[in-house]
Wavefront OBJ file of the C-alpha trace (Angstrom):
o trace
v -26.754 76.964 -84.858
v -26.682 73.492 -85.968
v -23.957 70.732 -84.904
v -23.253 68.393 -87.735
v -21.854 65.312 -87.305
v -23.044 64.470 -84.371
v -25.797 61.735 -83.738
v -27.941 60.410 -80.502
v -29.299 56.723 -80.842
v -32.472 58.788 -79.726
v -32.267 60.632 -82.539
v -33.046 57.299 -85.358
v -34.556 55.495 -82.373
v -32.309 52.450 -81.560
v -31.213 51.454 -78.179
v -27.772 51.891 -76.550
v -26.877 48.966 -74.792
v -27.429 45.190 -74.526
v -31.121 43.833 -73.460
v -31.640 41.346 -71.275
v -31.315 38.085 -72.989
v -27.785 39.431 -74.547
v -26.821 39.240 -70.764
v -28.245 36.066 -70.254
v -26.961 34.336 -73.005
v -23.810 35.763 -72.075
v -24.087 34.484 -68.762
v -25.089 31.008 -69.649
v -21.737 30.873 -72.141
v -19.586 31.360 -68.895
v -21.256 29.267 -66.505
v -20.875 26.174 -69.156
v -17.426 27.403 -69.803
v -16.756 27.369 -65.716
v -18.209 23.742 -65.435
v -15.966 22.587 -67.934
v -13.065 23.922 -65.934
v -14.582 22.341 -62.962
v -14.436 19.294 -64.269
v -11.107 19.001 -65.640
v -10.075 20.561 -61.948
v -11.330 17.597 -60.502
v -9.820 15.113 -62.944
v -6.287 16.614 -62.445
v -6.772 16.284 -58.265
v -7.778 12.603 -59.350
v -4.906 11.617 -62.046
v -2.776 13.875 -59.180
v -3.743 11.120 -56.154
v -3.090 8.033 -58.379
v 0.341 9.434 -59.314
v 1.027 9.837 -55.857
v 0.244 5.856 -55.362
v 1.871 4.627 -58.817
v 5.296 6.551 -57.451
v 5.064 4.666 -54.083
v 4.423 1.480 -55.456
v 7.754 1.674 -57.425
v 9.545 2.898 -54.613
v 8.371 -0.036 -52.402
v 8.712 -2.384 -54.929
v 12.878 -1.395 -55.431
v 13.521 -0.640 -51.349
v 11.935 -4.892 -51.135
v 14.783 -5.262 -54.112
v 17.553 -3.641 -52.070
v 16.487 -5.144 -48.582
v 16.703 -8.563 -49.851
v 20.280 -7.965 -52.056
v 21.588 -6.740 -48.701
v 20.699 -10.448 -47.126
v 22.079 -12.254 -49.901
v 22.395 -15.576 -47.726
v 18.176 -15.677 -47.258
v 16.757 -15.084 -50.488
v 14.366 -17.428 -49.630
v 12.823 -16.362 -46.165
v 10.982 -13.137 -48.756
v 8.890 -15.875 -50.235
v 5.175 -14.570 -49.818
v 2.063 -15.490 -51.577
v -0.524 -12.852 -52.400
v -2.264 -11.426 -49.196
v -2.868 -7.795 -47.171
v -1.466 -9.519 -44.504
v 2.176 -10.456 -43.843
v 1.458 -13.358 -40.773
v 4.365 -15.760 -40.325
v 7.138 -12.996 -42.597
v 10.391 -12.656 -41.289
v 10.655 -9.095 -39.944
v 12.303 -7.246 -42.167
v 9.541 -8.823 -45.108
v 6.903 -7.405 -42.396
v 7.970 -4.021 -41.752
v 8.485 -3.644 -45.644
v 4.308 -4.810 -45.627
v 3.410 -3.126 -42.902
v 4.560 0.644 -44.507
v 2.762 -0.508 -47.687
v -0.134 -0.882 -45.929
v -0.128 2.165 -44.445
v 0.504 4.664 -47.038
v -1.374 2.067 -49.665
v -4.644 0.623 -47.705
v -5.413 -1.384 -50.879
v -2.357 -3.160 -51.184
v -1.952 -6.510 -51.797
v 1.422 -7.902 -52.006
v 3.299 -11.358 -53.216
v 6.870 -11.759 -54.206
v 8.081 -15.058 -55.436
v 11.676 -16.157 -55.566
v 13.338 -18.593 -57.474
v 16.854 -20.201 -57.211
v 19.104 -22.474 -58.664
v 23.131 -22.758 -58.679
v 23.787 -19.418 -60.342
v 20.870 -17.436 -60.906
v 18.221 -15.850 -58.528
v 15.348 -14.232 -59.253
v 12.158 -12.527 -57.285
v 8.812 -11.300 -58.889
v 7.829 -8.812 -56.670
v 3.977 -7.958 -57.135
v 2.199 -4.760 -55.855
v -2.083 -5.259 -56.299
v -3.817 -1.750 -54.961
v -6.844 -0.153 -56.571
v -7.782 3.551 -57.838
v -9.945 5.905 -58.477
v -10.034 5.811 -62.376
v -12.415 8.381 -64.761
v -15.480 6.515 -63.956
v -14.504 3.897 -61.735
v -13.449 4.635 -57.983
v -11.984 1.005 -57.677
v -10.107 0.075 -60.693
v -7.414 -2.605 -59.821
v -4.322 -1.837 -60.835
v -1.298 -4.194 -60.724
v 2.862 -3.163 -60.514
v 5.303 -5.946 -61.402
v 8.845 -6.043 -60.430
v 11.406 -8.359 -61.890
v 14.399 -8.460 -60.198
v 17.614 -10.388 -60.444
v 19.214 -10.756 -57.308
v 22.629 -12.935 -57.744
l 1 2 3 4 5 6 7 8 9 10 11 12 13 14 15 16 17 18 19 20 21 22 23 24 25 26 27 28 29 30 31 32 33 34 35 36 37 38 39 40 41 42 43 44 45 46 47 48 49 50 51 52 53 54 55 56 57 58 59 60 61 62 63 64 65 66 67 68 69 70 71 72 73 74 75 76 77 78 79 80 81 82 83 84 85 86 87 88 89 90 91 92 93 94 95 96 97 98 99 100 101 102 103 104 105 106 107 108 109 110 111 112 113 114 115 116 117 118 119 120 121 122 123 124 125 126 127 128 129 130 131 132 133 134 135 136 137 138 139 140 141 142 143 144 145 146 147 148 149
């Protein structure tokens, strides 16, 4: 008795199966496909970090805002000029410094204020660096104008 239908790879000689270099090419696909994911993974923990930074800068930059509104009398004593150090601020100016420093090592700070009969103003300026795509020190630079009276 003879079974139709039914045929081996044997049978015409072909191979059942992947060889060798299938599997290696295969393998090579993923591994290229894996550094790529890699890659963007560290990005993301990178852009992730400077987020972190850009979000405290703001929220320093508007608790300086409400700290001096609340002392509306000494507008003048938050005068600072550019430095990482806050030597000779009144202490309320170098606390404020003092917890930028410490969550932002970086950080530079300045705030200028400026007064006449009916208007005043303050510039309060945040300098830190980054880690940027290729660049583990780009300066960045946060800007707050704020009018106070």
């Amino acid at each position: 008795m003879r079974i139709t239908g039914f045929t081996s790879a044997r049978r015409f000689g072909g191979q059942g199966g992947f060889t060798m270099i299938e599997v290696l090419v295969a393998l090579i696909i993923l591994a290229i496909g894996l550094l790529g994911v890699a890659g963007v993974q560290a990005l993301s923990l990178k852009q992730t970090a400077n987020s972190n930074i850009r979000s405290l800068v703001t929220m320093y930059a508007y608790d300086l805002s409400e700290r001096m509104r609340a002392e509306p009398n000494h507008f003048n004593d938050y005068e600072k000029a550019v430095a990482a150090t806050c030597s000779g601020c009144v202490d309320d100016l170098a606390s404020w410094h003092n917890a930028v420093i410490t969550d932002i090592p970086t950080a530079t700070t300045a705030i200028d204020v400026t007064s006449n009969a009916s208007l005043t103003t303050a510039e309060i300026t945040i300098n830190w660096s980054e880690r940027d795509l290729y660049n583990d020190a780009a300066a960045q630079s946060y800007t707050l104008f704020v009018r106070l009276r």
